[in-house]
N, C-alpha and C positions, 0 to 999 in steps of 0.2 A: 809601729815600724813603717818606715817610710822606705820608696824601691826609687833609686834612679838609674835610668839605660841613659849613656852617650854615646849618640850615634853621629856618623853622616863619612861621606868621601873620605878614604885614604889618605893621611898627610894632612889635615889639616885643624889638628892639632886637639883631638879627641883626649887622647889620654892627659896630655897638658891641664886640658880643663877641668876633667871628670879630678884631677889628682889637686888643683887647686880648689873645684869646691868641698873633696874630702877635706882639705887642710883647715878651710874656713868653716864647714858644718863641723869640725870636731873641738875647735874651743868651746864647744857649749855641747855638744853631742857627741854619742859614744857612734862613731863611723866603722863600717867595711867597705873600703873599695878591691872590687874582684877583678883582673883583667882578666878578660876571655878572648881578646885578639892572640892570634898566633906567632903574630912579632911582634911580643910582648915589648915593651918599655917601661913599666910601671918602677918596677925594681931600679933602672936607670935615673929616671926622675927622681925619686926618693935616697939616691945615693945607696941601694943597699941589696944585697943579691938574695933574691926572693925564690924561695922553690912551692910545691905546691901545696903546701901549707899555710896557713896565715899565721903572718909576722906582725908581732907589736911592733909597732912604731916610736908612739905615744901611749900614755894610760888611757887615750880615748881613738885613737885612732892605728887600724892594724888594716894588714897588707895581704892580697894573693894574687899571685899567678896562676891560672890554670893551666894545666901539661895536656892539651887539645890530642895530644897522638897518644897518652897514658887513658887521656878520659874514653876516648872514641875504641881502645882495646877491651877498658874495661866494660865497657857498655855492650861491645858485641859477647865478650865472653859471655855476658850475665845471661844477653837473651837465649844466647845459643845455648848454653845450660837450661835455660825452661823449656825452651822446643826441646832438645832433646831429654828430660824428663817426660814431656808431656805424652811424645809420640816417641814410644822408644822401640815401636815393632818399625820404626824406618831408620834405626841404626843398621841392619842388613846393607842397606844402599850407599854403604861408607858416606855419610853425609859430611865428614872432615876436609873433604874435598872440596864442598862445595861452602862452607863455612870457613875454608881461607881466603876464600877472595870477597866473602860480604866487606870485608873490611874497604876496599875500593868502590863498594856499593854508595852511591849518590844517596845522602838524607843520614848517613850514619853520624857524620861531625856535628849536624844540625840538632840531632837528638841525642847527642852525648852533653850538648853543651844547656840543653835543654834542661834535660837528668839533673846536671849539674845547678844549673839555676835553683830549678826545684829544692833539692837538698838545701842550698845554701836559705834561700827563704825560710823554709821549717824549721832548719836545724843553727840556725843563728839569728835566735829570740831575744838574744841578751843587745843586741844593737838598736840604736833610734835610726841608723841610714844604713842603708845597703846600695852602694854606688856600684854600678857594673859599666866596666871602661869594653866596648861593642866589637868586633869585629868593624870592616869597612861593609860598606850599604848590603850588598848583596846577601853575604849569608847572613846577616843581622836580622834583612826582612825574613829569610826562611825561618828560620828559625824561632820568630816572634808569628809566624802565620801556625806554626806550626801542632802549636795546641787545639787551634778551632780546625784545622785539616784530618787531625788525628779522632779527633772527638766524632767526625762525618765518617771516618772509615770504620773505628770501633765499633758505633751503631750499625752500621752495615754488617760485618763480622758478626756481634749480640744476635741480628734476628736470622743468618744464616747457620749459625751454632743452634737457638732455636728449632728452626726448621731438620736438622738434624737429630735433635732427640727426639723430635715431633715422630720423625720416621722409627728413629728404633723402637720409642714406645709402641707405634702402631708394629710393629714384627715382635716387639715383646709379646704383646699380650695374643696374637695368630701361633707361635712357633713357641713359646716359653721364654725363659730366663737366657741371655745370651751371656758370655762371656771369652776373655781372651787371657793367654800365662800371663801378661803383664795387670792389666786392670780389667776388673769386672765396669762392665758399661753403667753407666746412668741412665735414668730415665725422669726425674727429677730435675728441675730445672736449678735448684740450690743445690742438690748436693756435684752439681755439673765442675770439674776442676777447671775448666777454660770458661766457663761462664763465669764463675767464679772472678778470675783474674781480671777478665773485660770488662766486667765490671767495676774493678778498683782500679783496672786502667781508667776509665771513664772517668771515676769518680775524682781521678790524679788529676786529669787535665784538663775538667769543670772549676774545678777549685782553682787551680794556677791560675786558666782565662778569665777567672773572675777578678783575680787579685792583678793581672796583667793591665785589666778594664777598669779598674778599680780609682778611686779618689786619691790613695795613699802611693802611686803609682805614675812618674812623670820619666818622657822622654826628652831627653833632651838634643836637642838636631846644629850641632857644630859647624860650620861652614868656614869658607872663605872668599874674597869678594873679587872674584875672578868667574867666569862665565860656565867652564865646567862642573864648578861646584856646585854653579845654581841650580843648570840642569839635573846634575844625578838627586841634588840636594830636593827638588821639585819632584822626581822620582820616589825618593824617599818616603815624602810627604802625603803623593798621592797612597802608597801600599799604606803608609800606618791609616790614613781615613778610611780606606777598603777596611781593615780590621778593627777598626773600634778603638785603638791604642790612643793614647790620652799624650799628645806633642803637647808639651808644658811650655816653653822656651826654646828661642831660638839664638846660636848666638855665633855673628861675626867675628871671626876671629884673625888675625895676623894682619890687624888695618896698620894702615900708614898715612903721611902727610899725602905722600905721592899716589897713593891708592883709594883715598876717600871719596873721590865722585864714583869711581867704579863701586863703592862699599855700598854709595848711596842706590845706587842704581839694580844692584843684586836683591836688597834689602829691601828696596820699593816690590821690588818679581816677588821675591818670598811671601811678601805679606799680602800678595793677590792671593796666594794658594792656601796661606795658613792664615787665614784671616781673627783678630783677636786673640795673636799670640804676640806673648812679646819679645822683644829683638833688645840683646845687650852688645854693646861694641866694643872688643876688647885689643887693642892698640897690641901692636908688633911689639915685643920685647924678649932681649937675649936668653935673661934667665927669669924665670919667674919664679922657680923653686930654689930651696940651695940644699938638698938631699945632709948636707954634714949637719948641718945649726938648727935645719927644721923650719927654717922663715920662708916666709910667702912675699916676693917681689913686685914691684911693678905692677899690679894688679890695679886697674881704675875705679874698678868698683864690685860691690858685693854680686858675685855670679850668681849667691843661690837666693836672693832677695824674690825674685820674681816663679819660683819653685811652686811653692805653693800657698 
């Protein structure tokens, strides 16, 4: 199975693309294109109102929207149900309180869409492409840092959870067997319930960074050939080389007669910063999709040729 992200700057025609090389990778492959932008259009594009389930389209190609405010609730519920299992002598301090405003907590959309990712990888084995139409730059990079950020706190958490039972077994074996109403303590580093889980946390987002870093895994960096796109576009470019993220393709998008020295000129910059990637030019036009009939318009040339 093969993973592709379309990213870059707001507006410049990310879903367009990501939904025309779904159209093109599915005469011969069995596609998922995911949007996980929050003002979704995918549904729009394709003529057909999409909730957050995946819709057949085609016998080889089907459709989702993600519900970013359904994901980011259910994601805190979940956690907030393991903390409060885990440490349940701190329901005394009506923790409810403080568990309805995580939801405006900075990193919770980031790791809802994250969740999401994951799941969708694992759990839709039956596809050859998994196309996921991006967010605009910003929360795209978080969220894509977000695995190798997580993995460096976990370890830290692992050897302070450690150094914790380290203590109780040394007051174990001075004072005896301790215990509390709710759980008898560990001393054990297996049978520890939060080591435990840090662990499979670990182990969650070793494997995604892997598959993130991976050969079967290309980004694709959307632009337009106007001066701000270059700069955030160049932005972009630099966080994925920070993280190791594999920029497959680059591709100009809403060129004109009247805009092609500007095209040529953004596209020269780009290919200073992403050096030995390649650049597709894909010429302005009205409709590229027609949502009713299912055909693909206008299109110059094959998008996903240069993929992998």
């Amino acid at each position: 199975m093969k993973i592709l992200f379309f990213t870059g700057k707001g507006g410049v025609g990310k879903s367009t693309m990501a939904a025309a090389a779904a159209w093109q990778l599915s005469q011969k492959n069995r596609v998922l294109i995911v949007s996980l932008d929050p003002a979704h259009n995918l549904g729009d594009i394709f003529g057909v109102d999409l909730q957050d389930n995946k819709t057949r389209y085609t016998n080889t190609l089907y459709l989702k929207e993600i519900d970013l405010r359904k994901l980011s609730r259910e994601y805190l519920q979940r956690e907030t149900d393991v903390l409060s299992s885990s440490y349940k002598y701190l329901q005394t301090l009506n923790l409810d309180n403080y568990f309805s405003v995580l939801k405006y907590s900075p990193g919770i959309e980031e790791y809802a869409l994250l969740t999401s990712i994951e799941k969708t990888i694992n759990s839709e084995t039956d596809f050859d492409y998994i196309i996921f139409d991006t967010p605009p730059t910003g929360l795209t990079l978080r969220f894509l840092a977000l695995p190798r950020v997580t993995i460096t706190w976990i370890d830290r958490l692992i050897q302070i959870r450690q150094k914790i039972l380290e203590k109780r077994y040394t007051i174990h074996r001075i004072r005896g067997p301790l215990s509390s109403e709710e759980t008898l303590l560990d001393y054990k580093e297996e049978d520890d319930d939060i080591l435990k889980r840090l662990w499979k946390l670990n182990s969650n987002y070793e494997s995604l960074n892997r598959i993130l870093q991976g050969e079967n895994c290309s980004i694709i960096l959307v632009f337009n050939p106007d001066v701000l796109s270059l700069k955030e576009s160049q932005r972009l470019m630099e966080g994925l080389n920070d993280l190791n993220l594999p920029l497959r393709l680059l591709i100009d998008n809403k060129v004109t007669k009247e805009n092609e020295g500007m095209a040529g000129y953004v596209e020269e910059n780009m290919k200073k910063t992403a050096k030995d990637i390649p650049v597709d030019r894909v010429f302005l036009s009205k409709t590229l999709l027609d949502g009713k009939n299912g055909k693909l318009y206008d299109i110059q040339q094959d998008i996903t040729s240069n993929l992998f």
